[in-house]
C-alpha positions, -999 to +999 in steps of 0.1 A: -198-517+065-206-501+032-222-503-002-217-499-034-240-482-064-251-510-084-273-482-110-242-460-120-255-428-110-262-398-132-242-373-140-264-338-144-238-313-144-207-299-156-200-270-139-194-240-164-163-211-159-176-186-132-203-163-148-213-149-113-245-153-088-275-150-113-290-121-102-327-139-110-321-166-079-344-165-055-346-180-015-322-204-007-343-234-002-327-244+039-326-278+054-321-274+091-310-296+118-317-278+155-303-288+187-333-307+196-328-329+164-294-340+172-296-337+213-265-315+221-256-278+219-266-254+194-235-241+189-215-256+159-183-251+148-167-274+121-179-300+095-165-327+079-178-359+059-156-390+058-150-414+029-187-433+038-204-401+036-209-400+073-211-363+084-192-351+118-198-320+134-176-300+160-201-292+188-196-277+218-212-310+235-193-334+218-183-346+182-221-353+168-218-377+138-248-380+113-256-408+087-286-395+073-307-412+102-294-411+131-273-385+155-245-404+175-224-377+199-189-389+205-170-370+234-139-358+238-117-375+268-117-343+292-153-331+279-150-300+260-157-284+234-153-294+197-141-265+181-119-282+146-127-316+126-106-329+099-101-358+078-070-368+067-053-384+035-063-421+050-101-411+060-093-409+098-116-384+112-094-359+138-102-336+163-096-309+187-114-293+218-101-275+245-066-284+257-070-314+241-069-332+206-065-364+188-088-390+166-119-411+162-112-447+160-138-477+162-135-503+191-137-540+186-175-534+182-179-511+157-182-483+182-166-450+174-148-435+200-116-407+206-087-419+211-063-386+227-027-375+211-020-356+246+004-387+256+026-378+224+029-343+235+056-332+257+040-328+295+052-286+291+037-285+258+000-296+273-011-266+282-029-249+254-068-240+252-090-244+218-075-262+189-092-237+168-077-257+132-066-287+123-053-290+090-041-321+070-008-315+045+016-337+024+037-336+059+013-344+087-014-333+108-010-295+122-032-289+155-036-251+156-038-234+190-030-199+198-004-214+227+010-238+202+011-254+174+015-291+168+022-319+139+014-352+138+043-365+117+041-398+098+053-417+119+033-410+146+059-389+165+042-352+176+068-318+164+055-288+186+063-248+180+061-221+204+055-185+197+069-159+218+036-149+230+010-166+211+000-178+176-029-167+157-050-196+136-031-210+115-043-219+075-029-240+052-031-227+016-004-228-017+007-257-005+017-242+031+014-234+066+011-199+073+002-188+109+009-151+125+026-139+157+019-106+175+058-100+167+062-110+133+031-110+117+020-137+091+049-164+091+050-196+063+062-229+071+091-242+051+106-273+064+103-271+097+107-236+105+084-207+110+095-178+082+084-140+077+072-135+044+072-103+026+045-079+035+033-106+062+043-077+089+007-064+089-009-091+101+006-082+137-017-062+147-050-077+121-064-108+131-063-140+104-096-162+107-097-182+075-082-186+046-088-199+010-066-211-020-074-204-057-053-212-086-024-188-078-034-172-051-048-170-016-075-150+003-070-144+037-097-131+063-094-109+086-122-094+108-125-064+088-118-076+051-099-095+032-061-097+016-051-112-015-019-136-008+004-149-032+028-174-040+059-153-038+046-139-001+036-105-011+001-089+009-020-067-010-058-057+005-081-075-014-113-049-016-150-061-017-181-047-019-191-058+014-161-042+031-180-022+052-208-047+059-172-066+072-165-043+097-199-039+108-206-077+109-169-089+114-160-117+088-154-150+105-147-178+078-143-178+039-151-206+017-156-214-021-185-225-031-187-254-058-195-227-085-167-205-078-188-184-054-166-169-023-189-171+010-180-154+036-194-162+072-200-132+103-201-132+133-231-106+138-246-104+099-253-136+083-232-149+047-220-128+021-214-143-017-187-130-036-178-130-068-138-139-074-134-104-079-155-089-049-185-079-062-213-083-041-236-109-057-261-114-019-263-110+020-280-141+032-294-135+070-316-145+096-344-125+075-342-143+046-336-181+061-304-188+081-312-200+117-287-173+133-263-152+118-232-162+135-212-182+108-185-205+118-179-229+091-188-235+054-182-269+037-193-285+008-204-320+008-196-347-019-232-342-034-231-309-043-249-297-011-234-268+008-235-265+052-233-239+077-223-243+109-239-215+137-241-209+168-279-221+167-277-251+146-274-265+112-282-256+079-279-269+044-286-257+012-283-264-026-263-237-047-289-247-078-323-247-057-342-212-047-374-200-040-393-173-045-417-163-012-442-135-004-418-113+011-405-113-027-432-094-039-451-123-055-486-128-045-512-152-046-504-189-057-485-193-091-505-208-118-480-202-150-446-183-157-428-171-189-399-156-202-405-125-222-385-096-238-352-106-212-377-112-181-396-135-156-433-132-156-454-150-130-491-153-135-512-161-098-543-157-085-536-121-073-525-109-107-493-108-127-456-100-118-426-092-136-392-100-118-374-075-115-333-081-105-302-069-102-266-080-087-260-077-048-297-078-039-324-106-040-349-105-069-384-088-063-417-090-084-437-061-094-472-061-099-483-055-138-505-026-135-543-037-145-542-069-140-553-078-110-573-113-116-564-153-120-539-158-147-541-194-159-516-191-189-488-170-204-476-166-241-449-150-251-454-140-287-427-114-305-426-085-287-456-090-263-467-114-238-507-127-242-516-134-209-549-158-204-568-147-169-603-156-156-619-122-172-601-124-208-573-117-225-546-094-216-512-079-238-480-069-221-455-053-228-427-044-203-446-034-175-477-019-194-509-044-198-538-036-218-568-054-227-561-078-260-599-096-257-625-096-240-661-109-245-693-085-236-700-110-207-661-119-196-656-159-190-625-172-180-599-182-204-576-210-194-552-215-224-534-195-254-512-207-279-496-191-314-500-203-346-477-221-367-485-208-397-500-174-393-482-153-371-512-129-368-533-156-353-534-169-318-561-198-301-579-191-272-594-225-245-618-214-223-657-215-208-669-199-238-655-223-260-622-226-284-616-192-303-597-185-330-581-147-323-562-125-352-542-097-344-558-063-355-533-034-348-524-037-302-560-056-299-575-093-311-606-096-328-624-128-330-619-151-365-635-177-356-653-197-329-660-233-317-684-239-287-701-267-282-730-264-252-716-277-218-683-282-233-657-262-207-621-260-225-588-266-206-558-259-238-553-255-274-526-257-296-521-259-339-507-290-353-478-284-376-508-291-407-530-267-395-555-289-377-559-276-339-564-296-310-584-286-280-591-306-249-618-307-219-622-330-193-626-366-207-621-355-240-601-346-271-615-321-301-599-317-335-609-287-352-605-274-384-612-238-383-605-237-422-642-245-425-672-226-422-689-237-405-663-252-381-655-295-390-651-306-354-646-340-342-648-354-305-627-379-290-639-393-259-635-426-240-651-448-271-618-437-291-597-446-258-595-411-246-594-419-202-618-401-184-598-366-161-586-336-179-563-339-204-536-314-221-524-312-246-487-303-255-460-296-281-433-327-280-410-334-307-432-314-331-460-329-331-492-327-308-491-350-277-515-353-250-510-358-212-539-377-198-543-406-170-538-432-191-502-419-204-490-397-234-515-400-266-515-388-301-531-385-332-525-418-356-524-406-390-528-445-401-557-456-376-574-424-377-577-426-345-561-417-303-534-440-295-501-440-273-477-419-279-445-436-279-417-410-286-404-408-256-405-448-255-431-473-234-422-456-199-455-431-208-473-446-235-495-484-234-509-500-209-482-499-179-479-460-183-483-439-148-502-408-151-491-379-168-503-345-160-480-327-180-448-325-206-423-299-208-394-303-238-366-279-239-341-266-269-319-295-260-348-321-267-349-332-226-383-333-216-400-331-180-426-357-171-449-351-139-480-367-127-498-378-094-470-375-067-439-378-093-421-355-117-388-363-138-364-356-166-359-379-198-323-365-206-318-369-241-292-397-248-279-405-286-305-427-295-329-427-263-338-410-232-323-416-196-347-408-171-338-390-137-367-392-116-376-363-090-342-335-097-370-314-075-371-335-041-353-310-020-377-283-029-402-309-018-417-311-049-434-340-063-461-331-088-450-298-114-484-274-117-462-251-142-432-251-155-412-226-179-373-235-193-351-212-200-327-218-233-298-228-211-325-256-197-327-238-164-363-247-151-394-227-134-417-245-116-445-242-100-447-267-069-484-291-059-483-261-033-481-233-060-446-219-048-423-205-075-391-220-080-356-218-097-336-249-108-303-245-123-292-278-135-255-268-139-254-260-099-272-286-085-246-313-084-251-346-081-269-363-056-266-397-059-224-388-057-208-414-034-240-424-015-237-459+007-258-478+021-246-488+058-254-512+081-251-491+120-266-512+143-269-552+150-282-565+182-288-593+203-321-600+218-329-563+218-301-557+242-267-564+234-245-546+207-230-568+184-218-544+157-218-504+161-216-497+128-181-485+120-150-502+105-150-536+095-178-564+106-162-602+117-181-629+112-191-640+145-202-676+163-232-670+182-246-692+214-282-709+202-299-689+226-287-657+211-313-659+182-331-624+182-313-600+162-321-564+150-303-550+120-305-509+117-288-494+082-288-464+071-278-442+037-260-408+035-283-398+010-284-355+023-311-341+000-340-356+018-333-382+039-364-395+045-373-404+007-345-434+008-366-464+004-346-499+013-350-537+010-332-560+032-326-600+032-310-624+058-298-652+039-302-681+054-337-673+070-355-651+038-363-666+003-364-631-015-358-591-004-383-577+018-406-550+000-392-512-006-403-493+026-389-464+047-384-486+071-342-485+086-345-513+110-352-555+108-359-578+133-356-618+132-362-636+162-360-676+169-333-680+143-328-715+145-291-724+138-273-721+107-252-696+089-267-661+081-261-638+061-274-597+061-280-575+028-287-542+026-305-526-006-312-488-005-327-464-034-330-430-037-356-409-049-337-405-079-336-441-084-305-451-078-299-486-060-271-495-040-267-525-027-243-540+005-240-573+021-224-583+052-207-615+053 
């Protein structure tokens, strides 16, 4: 039984035309599931996800089937291996083992359990080894072994073909069948018979292991490469930049990624991403996060996530989520990162490092020569980059740093920011106090200066008027360096400034600052501190969360984070929508730092000071098609009722069956464990229970009546989805 979303989901991304693997994306970020997580074999070798969301996996134990929660292993009637899982046009999930093959089905308790083909089969057609493909087409289901080849026609009836000596795999791509012989090399189904195509004669003596479609063409994999196949039946080699790496590593499976990406899958070297032309864009291995290097199947899940089956588990990933580790050549924990003159800059406490990139090989950061301290902030400003660190201020340009400022007794600095209106003129926030800096030729020289005693300053920034704004813990200045002496005035906890540091930020042009308490703002009219309400009463008043910090970007969406929570307000036509936590798989939850690019890609600095890359238009969406399911229902902690597959009938219980447990689940892949859900029994419960990670419920002494079971479930994202069984 499933749900429905009753909070349409969000829609983050459009994917754009191909523009190739950024060369600036880090670490794939890896969600793995090992053998001792699901309880069979570690060798894996095809995935599938049916209409409910429901993954299945072809193990060499069994069928394993995974809701999110729970691993349930379904076997095969003779035992073997799972080597091929399908789903065809009416959801059924099919597949194939060893000299066997047919389809899951649930019994009359919910129970999901493989029901053979072999009876449909002629008793001389039975003996074949691994259905190593099954493929679903307009015409039926093909079951593709290298002693035959079957179809499950539509009406149930099974059409067999047999090769003079044996069949390769066969694929199904341009709208056909294609499978080789040993005789006559790559072959295409049309009708019902088995026909050379032109230039197919190769493939007699070259091995076909995969196979993908494009818009009007075909790749098809071989051990040592790959062939370019189209419509008409003409072969022409299809050369890559990893063509050697192929024949070292010998390519396995092919798949296209949801950006247009071609991954390719070894057998000795890992995963290789293409672009549709076959440049190499990155060789993902054991050394840089894949549990084994053995690839035997790629798929793409409805949420935008991407899986890899090997021969020593599972992994998943997110094509818009990467990571930038150590072994990167990034030191120390990330305090602050910029964008300057076409590059990433990364300030930590070992120093600062530009990254330096380019296509087929992972991104690395250099150290910047002479700066080897705590950087706290970055500014890019024209053609430098002012980079705040606990002895000073530093200018960079390219690789080169030189010393911008620096007191006779250096204190840290904590904070820069430009001008508005004098473009020689940048603010310092620091121990020594709020300084007003102007340029004077490749160095700063002190303007101005504002330092109260005991007064420790965390940022600065110029209102659009000229007034500028500094902040310390528990308080907010506003100084007017126009003066001499300096006009200061504090803002503390008698004007309503909470007590905690406090930043302030630039946010629809105009100053805001992130405090405790919620977003706060100069009032022009009052004179005074009070809530800032631009981005509506989410962060402003008396019901606002915490807010450590705001990040806005050229299309006006801004980034919220405080204590244990970050989020985007997406810019609607005349409000925001927010999107909480677009981070969770990273394991994110509060933002330290955060950078955006123009195109709103985002750096961020995780509550653990690890860099990472989010590319909004890659991350897909992962609220897409998520259920909520109920899986389990028992009697007195000991009888199944329901299993949790196909359709729940009401049923008359006996008095003294009164105990029941309810278990539910939601395919929600990102992070599994962040689903929160509420359940009610109607009929027993007044009201839901409270939100809690909690996937089971237990009633017992039900007295009699008639009952009814809902399930609510919500994602970190905030999406509800709500189910009932009736």
């Amino acid at each position: 039984m499933s749900g429905s979303i009753i909070c349409a989901a969000l829609l983050l991304a459009i994917l754009p035309l191909y523009a190739g693997l950024n060369p600036e994306t880090g670490s794939a970020v890896f969600q793995y599931y090992t053998s001792d997580q699901y309880n069979a074999n570690p060798q894996n070798w095809a995935i599938a996800q049916d209409q409910r969301g429901v993954m299945y996996v072809g193990n060499s134990d069994s069928v394993l089937e995974f809701d999110g929660q729970s691993w349930r292993s379904i076997h095969l009637n003779n035992g073997s291996f799972v080597k091929s899982i399908a789903i065809g046009p009416n959801g059924t999930v099919y597949a194939g083992g060893v000299g066997e093959f047919g389809f899951l089905q649930p019994d009359a308790t919910g129970q999901m359990k493989f029901v053979s083909l072999l009876d449909k089969v002629p008793a001389n057609d039975r003996k074949f080894a691994d259905v190593w493909r099954i493929l679903a087409t307009p015409q039926g289901i093909y079951f593709s072994a290298y002693e035959r080849l079957f179809r499950l026609n539509q009406d149930g009836s099974i059409k067999v073909w047999k090769p003079a000596s044996n069949f390769g795999r066969a694929v199904y791509v341009l709208n056909s069948i294609y499978v080789k012989t040993r005789e006559q090399g790559l072959l295409r189904m049309e009708g019902d018979k088995l026909t050379p195509i032109a230039g197919g004669a190769m493939f007699a003596k070259i091995g076909v292991t995969d196979a993908i479609s494009s818009d009007r063409d075909a790749l098809i994999a071989s051990p040592d490469g790959l062939f370019r196949l189209d419509s008409s039946g003409i072969v022409t080699p299809f050369p890559t930049a990893a063509d050697a790496w192929f024949a070292k590593n010998l390519l396995y499976t092919v798949h296209v990624l949801p950006d247009g990406e071609i991954a390719a899958g070894t057998r000795k070297g890992g995963l290789a991403l293409l672009s549709p032309e076959g440049a190499l864009d990155r060789i993902i291995s054991t050394a840089n996060g894949l549990p084994d290097n053995y690839i035997t199947y790629i798929f793409n899940d409805q949420q935008g996530g991407v899986w890899l089956a090997t021969q020593n588990g599972l992994a998943r990933f997110n094509p818009g989520l990467s990571r930038f580790d150590p072994g990167m050549g990034l030191e120390g924990d990330v305090n602050s990162q910029a964008r300057q003159g076409g590059s990433i800059y990364a300030g930590t406490t070992a120093g600062l490092f530009r990254m330096a990139s380019a296509t087929g090989l992972p991104p690395r950061f250099e150290r910047i020569t002479g700066i080897n301290n705590t950087v706290e902030a970055l500014l890019p400003d024209h053609d430098e980059l002012i980079v705040a660190t606990e002895v000073g201020i530093f200018s960079v340009s390219g690789n080169r740093a030189s010393v911008a400022f620096q007191s006779s007794r250096p204190q840290p600095v904590y904070d820069v920011n430009a001008s508005l209106r004098d473009p020689a003129v940048i603010y310092s926030a620091g121990k020594e106090g709020v300084l007003m800096l102007r340029r004077t030729g490749k160095t700063w020289t002190k303007a101005a200066e504002f330092a109260p005693p005991a007064e420790e300053f965390r940022t600065v920034l110029e209102d659009a008027d000229g007034t500028v704004w500094a902040t310390t813990r528990d308080a907010i200045w506003r100084i007017d360096f126009s003066r001499q002496p300096v006009l200061a005035k504090k803002f503390g906890a008698v004007e309503g400034v909470p007590a905690g540091w406090v930043n302030a930020r630039r946010l629809q042009g105009h100053v805001t600052f992130a405090t405790s308490k919620g977003l706060l703002r100069f009032g022009e009219s009052a004179k005074n501190i009070v809530p800032d309400t631009s981005l509506g009463d989410q962060f402003a008043g008396a019901k606002s969360p915490d807010v450590f910090d705001v990040f806005e970007d050229r299309a006006g969406n801004v980034w919220v984070t405080g204590a244990k929570y970050h989020g985007i307000l997406l810019k609607q036509s005349s409000a925001y929508k927010w999107y909480p936590m677009p981070l969770q798989s990273a394991g994110i939850k509060e933002i330290f730092g955060m950078s955006l690019d123009d195109d709103g890609t985002a750096w961020a600095a995780s509550d653990k000071r690890v860099l990472y890359r989010w590319d909004r238009t890659l991350a897909g969406d992962p609220n897409k098609n998520v259920n909520v399911l109920t899986r389990l229902i028992r009697i007195n902690q000991k009888d199944t009722l329901y299993n949790g597959s196909g359709p729940f009938q009401s049923r008359r219980l006996p008095w003294h069956d009164n105990n029941l447990t309810f278990e539910f689940a939601a395919p929600f892949f990102e992070d599994p464990a962040a689903v929160e859900y509420q359940s009610r029994l109607e009929g027993s419960d007044r009201d839901w229970s409270p939100w809690s990670h909690q996937t089971s419920r237990e009633y017992t002494h039900l007295p009699e009546g008639s009952y009814s079971f809902r399930i609510r479930a919500r994602t970190p994202h905030g999406i509800s989805i709500e189910q009932d069984t009736r």
